[in-house]
N, C-alpha and C positions, 0 to 999 in steps of 0.2 A: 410085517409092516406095522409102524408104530400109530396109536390110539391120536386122533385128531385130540390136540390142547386145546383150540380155539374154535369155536365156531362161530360164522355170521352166519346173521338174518335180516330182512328186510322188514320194517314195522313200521307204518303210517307216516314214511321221509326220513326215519332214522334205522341207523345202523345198530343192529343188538350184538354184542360183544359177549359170549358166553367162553369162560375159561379165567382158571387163576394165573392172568399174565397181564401187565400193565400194558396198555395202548395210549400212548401220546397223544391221539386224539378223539380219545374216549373219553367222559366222566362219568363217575361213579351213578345209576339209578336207584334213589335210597328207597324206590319200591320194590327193587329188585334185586339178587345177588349177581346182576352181568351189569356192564356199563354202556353205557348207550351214544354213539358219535353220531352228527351230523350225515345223512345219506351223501354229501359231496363227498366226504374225506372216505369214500371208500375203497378206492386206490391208492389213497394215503396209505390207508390201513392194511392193504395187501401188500406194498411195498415196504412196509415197516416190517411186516412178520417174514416177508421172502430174506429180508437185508440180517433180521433177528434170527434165521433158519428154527421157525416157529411153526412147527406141522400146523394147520387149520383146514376147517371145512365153509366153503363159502357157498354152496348150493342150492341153497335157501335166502341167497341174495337178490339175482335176479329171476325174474321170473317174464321172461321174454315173450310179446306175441308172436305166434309161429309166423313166419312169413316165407314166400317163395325166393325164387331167386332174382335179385332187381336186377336186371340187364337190359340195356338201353339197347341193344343188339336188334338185329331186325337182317334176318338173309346175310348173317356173318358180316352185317356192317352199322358202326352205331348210325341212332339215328342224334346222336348227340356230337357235334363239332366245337373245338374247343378253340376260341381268340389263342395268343402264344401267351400273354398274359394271365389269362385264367387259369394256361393249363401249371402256369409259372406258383401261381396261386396255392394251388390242391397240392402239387409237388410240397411244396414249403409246408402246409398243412399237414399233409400225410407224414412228413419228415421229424414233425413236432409229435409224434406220437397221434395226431386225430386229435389236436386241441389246440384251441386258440381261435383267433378272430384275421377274417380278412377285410380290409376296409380298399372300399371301390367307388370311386365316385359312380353318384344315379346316374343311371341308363346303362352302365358298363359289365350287365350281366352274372350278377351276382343269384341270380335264382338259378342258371343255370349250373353255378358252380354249386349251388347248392344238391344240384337232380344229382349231378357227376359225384357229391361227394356219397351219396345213397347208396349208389350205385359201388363204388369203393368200401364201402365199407359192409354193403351185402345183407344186412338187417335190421327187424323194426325199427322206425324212425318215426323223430314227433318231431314237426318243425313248429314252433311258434311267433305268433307275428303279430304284431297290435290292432289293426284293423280288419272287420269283416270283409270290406274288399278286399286286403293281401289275404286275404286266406282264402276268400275263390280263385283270385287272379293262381298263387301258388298252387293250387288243387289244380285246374286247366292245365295248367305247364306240367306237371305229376302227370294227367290223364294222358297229354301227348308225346312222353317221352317213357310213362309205364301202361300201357292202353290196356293191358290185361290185369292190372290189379285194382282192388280198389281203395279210394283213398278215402278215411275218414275225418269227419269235422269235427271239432269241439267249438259252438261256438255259433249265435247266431238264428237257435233256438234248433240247432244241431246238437246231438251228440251221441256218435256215430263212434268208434273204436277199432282201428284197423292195422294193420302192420303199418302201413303210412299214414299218418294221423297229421291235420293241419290244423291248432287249434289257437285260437287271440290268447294274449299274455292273460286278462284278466279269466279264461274260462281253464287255463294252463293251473292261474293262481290257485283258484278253485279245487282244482282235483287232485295239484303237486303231489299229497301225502297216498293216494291210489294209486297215482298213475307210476309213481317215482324211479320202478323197479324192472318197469314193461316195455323199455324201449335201450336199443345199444347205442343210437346216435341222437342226441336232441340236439337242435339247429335255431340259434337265437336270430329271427332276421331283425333291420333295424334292432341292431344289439344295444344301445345308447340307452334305451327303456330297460331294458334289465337293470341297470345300478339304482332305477328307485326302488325307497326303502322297501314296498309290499312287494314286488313282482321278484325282488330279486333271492324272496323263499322258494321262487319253483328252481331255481339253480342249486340252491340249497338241499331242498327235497329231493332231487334226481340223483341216481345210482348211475346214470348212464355212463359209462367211462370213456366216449365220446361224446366230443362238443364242438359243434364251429358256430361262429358270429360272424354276420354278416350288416356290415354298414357302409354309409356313404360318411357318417358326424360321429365318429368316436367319441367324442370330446364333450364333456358336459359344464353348463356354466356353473354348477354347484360342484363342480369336482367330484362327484361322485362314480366317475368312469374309471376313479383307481381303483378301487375293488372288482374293477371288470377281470382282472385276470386271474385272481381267486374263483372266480363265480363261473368263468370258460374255460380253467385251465391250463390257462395257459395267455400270452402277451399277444400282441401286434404280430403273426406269422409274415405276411404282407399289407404290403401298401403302398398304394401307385397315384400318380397326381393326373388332374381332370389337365391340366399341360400338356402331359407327355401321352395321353391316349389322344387329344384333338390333334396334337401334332403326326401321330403315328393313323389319323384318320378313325380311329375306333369311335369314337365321340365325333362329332360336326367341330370345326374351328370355330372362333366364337370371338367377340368384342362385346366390352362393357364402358355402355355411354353415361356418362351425370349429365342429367338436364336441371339446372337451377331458378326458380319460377318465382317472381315478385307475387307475394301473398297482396290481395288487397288493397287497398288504403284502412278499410275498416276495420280487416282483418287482420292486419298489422297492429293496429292502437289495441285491440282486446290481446292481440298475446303479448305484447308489451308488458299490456299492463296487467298480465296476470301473472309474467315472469317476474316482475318486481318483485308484485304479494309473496308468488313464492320465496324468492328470495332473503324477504323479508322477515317470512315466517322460518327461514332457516337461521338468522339471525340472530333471534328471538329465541331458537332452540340450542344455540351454539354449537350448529352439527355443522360440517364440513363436507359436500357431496366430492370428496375425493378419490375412499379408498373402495376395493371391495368391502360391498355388506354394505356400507352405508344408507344407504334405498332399502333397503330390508333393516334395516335399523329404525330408522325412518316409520317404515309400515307397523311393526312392533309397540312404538310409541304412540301412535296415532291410536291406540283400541282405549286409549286411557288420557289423551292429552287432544285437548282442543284444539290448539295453534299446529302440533304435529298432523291434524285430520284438514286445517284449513292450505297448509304445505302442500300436503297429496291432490288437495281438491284441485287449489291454483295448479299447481304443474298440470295434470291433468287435461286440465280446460285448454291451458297453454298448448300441449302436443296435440289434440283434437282439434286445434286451428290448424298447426301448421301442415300436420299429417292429414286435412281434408277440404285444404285450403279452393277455392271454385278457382283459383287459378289455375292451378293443377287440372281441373276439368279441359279446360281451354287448350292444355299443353296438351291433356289427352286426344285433346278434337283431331289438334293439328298431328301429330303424330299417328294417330289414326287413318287421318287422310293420304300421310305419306308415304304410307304402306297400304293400302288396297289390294283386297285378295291374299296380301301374308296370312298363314295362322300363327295366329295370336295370343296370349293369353293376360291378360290383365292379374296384378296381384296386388290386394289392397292389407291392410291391417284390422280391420272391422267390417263386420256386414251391411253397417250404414251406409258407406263407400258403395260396397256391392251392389246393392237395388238401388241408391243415384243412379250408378252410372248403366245398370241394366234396365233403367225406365228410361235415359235419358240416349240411350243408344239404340236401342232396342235390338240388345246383346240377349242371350243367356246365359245364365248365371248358378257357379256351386257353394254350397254354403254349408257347414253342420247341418243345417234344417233340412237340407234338400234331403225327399226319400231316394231309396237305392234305384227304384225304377227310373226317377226323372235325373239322378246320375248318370245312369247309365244312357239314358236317352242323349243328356247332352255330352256327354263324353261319345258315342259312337256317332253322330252327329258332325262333330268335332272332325271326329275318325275318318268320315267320309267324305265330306267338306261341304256338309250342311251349312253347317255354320262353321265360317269362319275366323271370328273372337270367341272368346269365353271371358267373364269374369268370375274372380274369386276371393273367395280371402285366403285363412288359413288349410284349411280342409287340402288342397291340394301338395301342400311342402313334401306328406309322403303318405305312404301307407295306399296312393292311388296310381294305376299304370295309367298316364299322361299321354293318349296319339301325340307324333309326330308334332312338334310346332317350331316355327321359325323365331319369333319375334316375344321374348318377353316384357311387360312394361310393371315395374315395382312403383306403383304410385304411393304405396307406403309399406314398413314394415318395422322390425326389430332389428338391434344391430348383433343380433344374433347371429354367428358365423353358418349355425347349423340350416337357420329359416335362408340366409342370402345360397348356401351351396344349392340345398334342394331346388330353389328356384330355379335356378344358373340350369339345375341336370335337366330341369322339365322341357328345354331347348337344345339339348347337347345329342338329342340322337342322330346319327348318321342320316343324311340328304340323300335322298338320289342325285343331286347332282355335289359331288366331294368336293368343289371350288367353293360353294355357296357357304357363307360365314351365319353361324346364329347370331343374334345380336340381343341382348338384354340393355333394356336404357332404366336407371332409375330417376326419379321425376322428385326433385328435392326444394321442399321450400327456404328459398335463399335468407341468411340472416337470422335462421331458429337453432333451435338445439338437431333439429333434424337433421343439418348436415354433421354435425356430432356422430351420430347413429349411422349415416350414411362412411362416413369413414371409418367406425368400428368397428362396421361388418365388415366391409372392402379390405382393411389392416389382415383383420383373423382368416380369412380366403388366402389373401396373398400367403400370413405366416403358414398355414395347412400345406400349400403349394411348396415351401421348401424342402 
């Protein structure tokens, strides 16, 4: 048997290259006589030398946590059941070699296809996820569908190390060049965070030669979702539209109402007249708010130019009328009234919005600020039917599992496709009763750029829908 040419190793996220033979995606380390690649291209690199019939020794690549056998099984029956879609999902996944991303709209059980893919592929796994809530909520679904193993946290003032490890992207960040080599599957949830610039090192860093991504918003407004399938891969394996699971019953049916509301008389003359100034001061700048970037062009200028900083202030001023216009309050009364007893969930753009309207209802209310205890209180509150409204701002879009609600009211937001979908899922789970429609109303100040924003997000939903 002939003498290994090459050998890998695994060294703090990169791959060590030892042997006199060119690797494509290797370069030269001039502190050393081996060349050193990137720990993703590490099946690059096994598939370049099988294709090269290049004897090598890779044994010292990974270095796996030992783990048992993950089986969902319970009395020769899982305790895992799978939608006909999910199972549609993993098939297409597994098919791709174990890479790539499945995109599901929220509510449509994408943790569970996560357990199932664990489960498939039979060793250490590190799943990563953006907030300390997904990474309890995913530990609990772990505990009840693996109840004899234990699951470890990264994250949260956790850090805990286990064959199943659940750690946030930023504590992931953190340890990329340690952990890189120790796990055979790592699991991007909300994958759409991976493509920025710093998180998207621990894809980087990882040897795992499995990877699934799991989201509801592929799609990012900086473009930078194209390098998602370098980073997983692998491309789109599936993808299914919030359409055809409501119609198929898997999701709630659902209707989406525009309510359009007369700001003011007062409140009318101030955004008028601050839309002008802006305008004015774009005039004055010879800028044109037409293409992409422009608005970021715009904020660029403004660190060094007056009139660019007097632009951002007037617009500004102008959205913070109409996005928190007191008529809108009024529209909230009365829609409030009309619904009695629905659960509800109120979604604003700011926390100002928030404490109005939770002083002025005598609602409860979530917020960044809010601690995890009194989250938890009104989320399981919520759950029970304590309380029946909640308001919010941003904090709820993702990263938190949402009880059950009938009724959502967007009294402001972004015309972000990704903030209007999440909303949309936080209503979209199955009713006990299958005829009952969710219903989402957005609440638009008639006459501003607000309805602008109101059809950019609606446009980008429908286009995703195709």
């Amino acid at each position: 048997m002939s003498m290994s040419r090459v050998t890998l190793r695994y060294e703090r996220g990169t791959i060590v290259v030892s042997g006199n033979v060119h690797i494509p995606y290797a370069s030269k380390d001039p502190r050393t006589n081996s060349r050193r690649a990137a720990a993703i291209d590490y099946l690059n690199i096994l598939e370049y030398l099988k294709r090269s019939r290049i004897d090598y020794d890779d044994t010292k690549v990974l270095d796996l946590i030992p783990s048992p056998n993950f089986s969902t099984q319970k009395n020769n029956q899982s305790r895992l059941s799978l939608r006909d879609y999910q199972r549609k999902a993993l098939d297409s996944w597994a098919k791709a070699d174990k890479r790539g991303s499945i995109v599901l709209p929220t509510g449509a059980g994408k943790t569970v296809i996560g357990v199932k893919a664990i489960e498939i592929v039979n060793s250490a796994t590190i799943v990563i996820v953006p907030t300390i809530d997904l990474m309890d909520q995913w530990s609990s679904v772990l505990l009840k569908y693996f109840p004899k193993i234990k699951i470890g946290n990264l994250g949260g003032g956790s850090s805990a190390i286990e064959s199943i490890t659940v750690s946030t992207y930023d504590s992931a960040y953190l340890r990329a060049s340690s952990l890189g080599n120790r796990f055979s599957l790592i699991i991007f949830d909300e994958l759409h965070h991976l493509a920025a610039p710093g998180y998207r090192s621990i894809a980087e860093q990882f040897a795992s030669p499995f990877r699934l991504g799991l989201t509801a918003t592929i799609e990012r407004e900086d473009n930078l979702d194209r390098d998602l399938p370098r980073l997983i891969g692998g491309g789109i394996v599936f993808r299914t539209r919030t359409l055809d699971l409501a119609r198929d019953r898997h999701l709630s049916p659902f209707e989406i109402e525009r309510r359009e509301v007369e700001m003011l008389p007062e409140e009318a003359i101030e955004y008028h007249k601050s839309i002008q100034a802006y305008q004015l001061s774009l005039k004055k700048l010879g800028i044109r708010m037409n293409y992409a970037g422009s608005f970021r062009r715009l904020i660029m200028m403004s660190g060094k130019n007056d009139i660019a900083r007097e632009a951002i202030r007037t617009r500004n001023k102008a959205m913070d009328i109409a996005l928190n216009s007191e008529a809108k309050i009024e529209e909230l009364r009365k829609i409030l009234s009309e619904n009695v007893g629905t659960k509800t969930i109120i979604f604003t753009q700011h926390n100002k919005l928030v404490y109005s309207i939770s002083n002025l209802f005598l609602i409860p209310f979530i917020t960044h600020k809010s601690d995890r205890d009194e989250r938890l209180d009104v989320l399981n509150g919520f759950k029970e039917g304590r309380y029946k409204v909640l308001v919010t701002s941003k904090v709820l879009d993702e990263g938190v599992d949402v009880p059950d609600a009938e009724l959502g009211i967007i009294l402001s937001g972004t015309g972000s496709s990704r903030e209007f979908i999440q909303r949309l899922g936080r209503i979209l789970r199955p009713k006990a009763d299958s005829t009952r429609k969710a219903k989402l109303i957005e609440v638009i100040s008639a006459g501003t750029r607000e309805m602008e924003i109101s059809h950019k997000r609606k446009r980008a939903f429908l286009n995703s829908e195709v």
